[in-house]
N, C-alpha and C positions, 0 to 999 in steps of 0.2 A: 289555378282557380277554375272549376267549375262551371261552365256556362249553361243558361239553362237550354235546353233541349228544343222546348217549344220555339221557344224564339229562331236558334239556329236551322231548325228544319222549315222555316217561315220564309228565312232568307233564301235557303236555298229554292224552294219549293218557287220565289220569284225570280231569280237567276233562272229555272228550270221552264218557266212559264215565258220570259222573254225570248229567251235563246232558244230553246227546245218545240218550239211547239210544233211547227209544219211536221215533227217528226214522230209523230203521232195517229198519222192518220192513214198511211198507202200500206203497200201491197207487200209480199214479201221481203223479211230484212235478214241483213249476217250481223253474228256478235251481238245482236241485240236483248238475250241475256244472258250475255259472259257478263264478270266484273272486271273492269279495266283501272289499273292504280298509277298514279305517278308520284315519286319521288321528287325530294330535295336534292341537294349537293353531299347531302349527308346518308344520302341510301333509305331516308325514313319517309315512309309513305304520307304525303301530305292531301293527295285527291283520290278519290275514289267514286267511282260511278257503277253501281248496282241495278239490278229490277228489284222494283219493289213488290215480297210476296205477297202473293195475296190472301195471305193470310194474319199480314200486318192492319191493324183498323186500323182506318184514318179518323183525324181530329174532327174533319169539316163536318159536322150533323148540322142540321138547319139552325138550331140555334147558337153555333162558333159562328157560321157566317155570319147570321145578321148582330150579331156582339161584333165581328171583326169591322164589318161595315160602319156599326157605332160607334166604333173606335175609330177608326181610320177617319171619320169624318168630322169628330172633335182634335184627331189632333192636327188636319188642315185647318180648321177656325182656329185653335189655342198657340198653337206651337209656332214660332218660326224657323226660316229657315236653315235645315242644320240642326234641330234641336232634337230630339231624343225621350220619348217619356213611357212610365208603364202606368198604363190605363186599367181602371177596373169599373165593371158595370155590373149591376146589381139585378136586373132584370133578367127571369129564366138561367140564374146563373147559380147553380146549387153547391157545384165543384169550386166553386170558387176562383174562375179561371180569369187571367190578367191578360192583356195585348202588350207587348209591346210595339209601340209607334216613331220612325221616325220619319221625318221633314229632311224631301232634299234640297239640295241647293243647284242651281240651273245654273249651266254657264253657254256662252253662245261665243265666248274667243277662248283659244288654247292656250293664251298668255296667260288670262286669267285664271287658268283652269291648273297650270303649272306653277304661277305665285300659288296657289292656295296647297299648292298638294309639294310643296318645296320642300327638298329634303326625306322625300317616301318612299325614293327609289323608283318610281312609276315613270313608263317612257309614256309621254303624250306627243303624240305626232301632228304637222300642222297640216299635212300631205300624205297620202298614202298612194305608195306605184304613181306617184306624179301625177292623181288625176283626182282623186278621190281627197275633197277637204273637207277638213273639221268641221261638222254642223253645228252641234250641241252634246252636253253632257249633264250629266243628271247625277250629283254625290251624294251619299249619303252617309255620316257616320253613324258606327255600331257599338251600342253601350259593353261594358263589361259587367255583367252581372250574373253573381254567386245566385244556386237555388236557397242558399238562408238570408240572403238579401232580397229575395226575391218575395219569401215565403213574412219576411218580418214588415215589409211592405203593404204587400198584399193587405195583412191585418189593418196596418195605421189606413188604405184608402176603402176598406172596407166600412173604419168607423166613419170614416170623411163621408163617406156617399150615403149613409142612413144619417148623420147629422146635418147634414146641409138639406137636404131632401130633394136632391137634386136627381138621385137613381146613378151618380156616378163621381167618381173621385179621380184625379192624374195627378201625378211625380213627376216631376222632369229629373232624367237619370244625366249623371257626369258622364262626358266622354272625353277618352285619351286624347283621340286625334290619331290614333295609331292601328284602330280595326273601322274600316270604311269597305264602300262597294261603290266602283262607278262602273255605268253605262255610255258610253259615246259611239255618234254615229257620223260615219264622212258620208258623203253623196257625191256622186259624179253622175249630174245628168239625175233620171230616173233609175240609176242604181244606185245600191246602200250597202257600208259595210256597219255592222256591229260589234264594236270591239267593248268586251265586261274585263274589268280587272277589279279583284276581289284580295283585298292586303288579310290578314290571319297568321296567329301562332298556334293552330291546331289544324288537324285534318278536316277537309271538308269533305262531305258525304252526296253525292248528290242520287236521288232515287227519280229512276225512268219506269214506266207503267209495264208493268208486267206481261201484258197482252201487245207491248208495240210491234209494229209492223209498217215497214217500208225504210227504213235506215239502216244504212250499211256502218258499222263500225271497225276501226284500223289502228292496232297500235305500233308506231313506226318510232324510230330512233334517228335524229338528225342531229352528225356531229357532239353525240353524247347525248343529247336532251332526248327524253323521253315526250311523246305527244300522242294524244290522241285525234283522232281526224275521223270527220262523220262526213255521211251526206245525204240526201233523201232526195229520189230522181221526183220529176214533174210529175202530177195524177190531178187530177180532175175534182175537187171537195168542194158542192155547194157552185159550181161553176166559177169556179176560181182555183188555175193554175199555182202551183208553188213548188217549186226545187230551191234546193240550196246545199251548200257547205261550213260546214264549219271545224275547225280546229282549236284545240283545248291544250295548254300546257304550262310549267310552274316556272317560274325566276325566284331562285334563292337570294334573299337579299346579304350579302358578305357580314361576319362577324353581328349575325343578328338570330333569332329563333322566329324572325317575320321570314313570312315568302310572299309571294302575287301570284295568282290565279290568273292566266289570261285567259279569252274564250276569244275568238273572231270568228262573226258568223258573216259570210257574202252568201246573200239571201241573191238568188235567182242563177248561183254560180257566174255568175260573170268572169272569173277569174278560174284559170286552171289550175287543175291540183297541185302543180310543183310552183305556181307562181303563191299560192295561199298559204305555200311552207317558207317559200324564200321570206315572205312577209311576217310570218310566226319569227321567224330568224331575226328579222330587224328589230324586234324587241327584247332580242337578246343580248345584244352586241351593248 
């Protein structure tokens, strides 16, 4: 099935926003526009990380953001947590473009956070390198939806939002249980690591700005896994220091067409390159 486009480049585009950003801004970088890919267990490309041309247009014109904004802020009041809906707003909206929205679910213990996600194949850790615990985590599930479900939608909350007179209509969409994205973060002290695992039966796309500069990119092979490993030294932006590293790679899940996404970013490098692989390792095993 089809997914619609906008939505998945949304996702990504906040995976790329949380995790990516210090790398953005410094001074000369390597690799940073190669495309680097990583595989499954099955040799089929399941991530890929690009420069976006710039000759690609982007969505965001002033009036997607404040429609996203509109959206995003009715479906904090509507939705709860967990829920999933596609929003349409009437106002400056010619194209007739929908949002989809979803509500996550916050967790602040790893038990919890492992009953809810039982059986997904996902390693949640309650420790990391013996010093670094679980803070929080932020889930969110991701609807499946066709562009003809999308597009038959659209029409019924098109007629919803000129007959209620509200200037706007929301669906709440079914979800599997089976395509989610979570963020969690350990801290030891005033360091922090960020580990994103992102579940999907399709390749994910992720696009870096075309003009970056100051991140080193490395695609290395450990014990058969394929990884990608970044890192952007200290510089100076707005008088505020930022270095980091991170590493990016895929866990096939056995007799399944899912895999996971992991990313782990240790923001300020605190950890050395070979200790940030041993640790990509431990969620392999």
């Amino acid at each position: 099935m089809k997914r619609n486009m906008r939505y998945k480049n949304s996702l990504i585009a906040l995976a790329a926003a949380m995790l990516f950003i210090p790398a953005t801004a410094f001074a000369d970088s390597t690799g940073a526009n190669q495309v680097f890919k990583l595989t499954n267990n099955k040799g089929e490309v399941v991530f890929e990380q690009k420069p976006r041309e710039t000759s690609q247009k982007s969505d965001n014109t002033r009036e997607d953001l404040l429609r996203s904004s509109k959206s995003h802020s009715l479906a904090n009041e509507l939705l709860k947590q967990g829920e999933a809906a596609l929003v349409y707003i009437a106002e400056d909206n010619p194209e007739r473009k929908t949002n989809i929205e979803r509500t996550s679910m916050i967790f602040k213990e790893a038990t919890k956070l492992r009953e809810q996600l039982k059986g997904q194949s996902v390693k949640i850790l309650d420790t990391i390198q013996q010093k670094y615990k679980f803070n929080s985590a932020s889930l969110s599930y991701n609807p499946v939806l066709s562009d003809a479900e999308q597009a038959k939608l659209t029409d019924q909350l098109e007629q919803q939002a000129a007959q209620s007179g509200k200037g706007y209509a929301m669906q709440k969409l079914k979800l599997t249980g089976k395509h989610w994205n979570l963020f969690s973060t350990y801290k030891n002290g005033s360091s922090e690591l960020l580990v994103q695992a992102m579940k999907s039966d399709e390749k994910i796309t992720l696009y870096t700005p075309s003009d970056q500069t100051g991140v080193t990119y490395e695609l290395i092979k450990v014990n058969g896994v394929e990884m990608l490993y970044s890192s952007y030294a200290t510089s100076k932006t707005q008088n505020i220091k930022i270095s980091g590293q991170g590493i990016t790679f895929v866990s096939s899940i056995p007799n399944s067409k899912f895999h996971i996404k992991y990313h782990i970013e240790d923001i300020g490098s605190k950890l050395s390159k070979q200790e940030l692989i041993k640790l990509a390792q431990s969620y392999l095993k």
